[in-house]
Every structure is written in structure tokens, then in C-alpha cells.
C-alpha positions in Angstrom: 16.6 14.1 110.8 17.8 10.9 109.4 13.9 9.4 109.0 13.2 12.9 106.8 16.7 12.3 104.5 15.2 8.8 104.8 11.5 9.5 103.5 12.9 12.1 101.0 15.2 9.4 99.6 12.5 7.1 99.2 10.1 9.4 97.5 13.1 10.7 95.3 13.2 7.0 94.1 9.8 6.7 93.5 9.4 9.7 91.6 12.2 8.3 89.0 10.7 5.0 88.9 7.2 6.4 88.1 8.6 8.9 85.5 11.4 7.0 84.1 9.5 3.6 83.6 6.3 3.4 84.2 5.1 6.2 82.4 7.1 5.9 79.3 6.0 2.3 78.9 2.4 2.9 79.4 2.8 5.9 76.7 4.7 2.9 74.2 2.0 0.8 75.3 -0.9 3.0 73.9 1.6 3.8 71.1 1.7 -0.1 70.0 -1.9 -0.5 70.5 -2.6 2.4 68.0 -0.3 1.5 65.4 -1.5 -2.4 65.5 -5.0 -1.1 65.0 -4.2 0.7 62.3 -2.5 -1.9 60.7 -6.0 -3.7 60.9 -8.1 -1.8 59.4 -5.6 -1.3 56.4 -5.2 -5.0 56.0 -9.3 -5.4 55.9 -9.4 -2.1 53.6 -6.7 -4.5 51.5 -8.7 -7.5 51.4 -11.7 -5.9 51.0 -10.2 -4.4 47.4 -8.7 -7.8 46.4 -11.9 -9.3 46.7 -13.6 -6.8 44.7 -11.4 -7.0 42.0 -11.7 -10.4 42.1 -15.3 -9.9 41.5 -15.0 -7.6 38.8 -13.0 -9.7 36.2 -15.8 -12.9 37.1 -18.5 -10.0 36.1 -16.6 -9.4 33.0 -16.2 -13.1 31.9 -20.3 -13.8 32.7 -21.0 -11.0 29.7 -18.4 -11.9 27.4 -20.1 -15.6 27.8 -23.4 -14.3 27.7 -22.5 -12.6 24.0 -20.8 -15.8 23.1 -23.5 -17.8 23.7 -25.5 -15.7 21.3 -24.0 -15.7 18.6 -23.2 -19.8 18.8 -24.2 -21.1 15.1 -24.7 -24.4 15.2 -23.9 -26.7 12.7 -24.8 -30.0 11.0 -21.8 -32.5 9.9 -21.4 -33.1 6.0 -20.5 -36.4 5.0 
């Protein structure tokens, strides 16, 4: 009788420990996992625009110089 009370404790004990930590840490695990790869992506997504808008305004200046460049005159000194 007292090994059964014994064995019944024992598996009681387990069953808390299983439910009560291990499985909600494993869940927070997966959780944090998510969330950091989401973060990721959002950063790359993030740098990925910053560099593309860095790229614009360079495009923009390359015209503008282009159009300068024509319409240079160029000139003699008087004395």
C-alpha cells in the first residue's frame, strides 16, 4: 500500500513538473524564437528601403548633372 501512495506521489510530481515547467518554457521558447525572427526580416525589409532611397536621390543628382553639363557655356576672359 505504502509503495502504490509512494508511486502515485511520485508520478503526481512529475505530472506538475512536466506541465507546470517544462511545457510552458518550451511554448515561451518557440514564442521567443518567432518573435526574434520576425524582428529580422523587418530589420532587413528596413535596410533594404534605406538603401534604396539612398539610391534614388544619387539617381536624381546624376540627371540634374547630366543637364548641367549641357548647358555649360564656356567662356573666354576679357582683358
Amino acid at each position: 500500500m505504502f509503495k502504490v501512495l509512494l508511486w502515485a506521489l511520485a508520478i503526481y510530481l512529475l505530472y506538475r513538473f512536466i506541465f507546470g515547467l517544462v511545457i510552458p518554457v518550451s511554448k515561451t521558447a518557440s514564442q521567443i524564437k518567432q518573435k526574434m525572427s520576425e524582428m529580422q526580416q523587418q530589420q532587413a525589409f528596413q535596410q533594404q528601403e534605406y538603401a534604396r532611397q539612398q539610391e534614388q536621390p544619387k539617381q536624381k543628382e546624376a540627371t540634374a548633372s547630366a543637364v548641367k553639363k549641357d548647358d555649360y557655356l564656356d567662356f573666354e576672359e576679357i582683358k
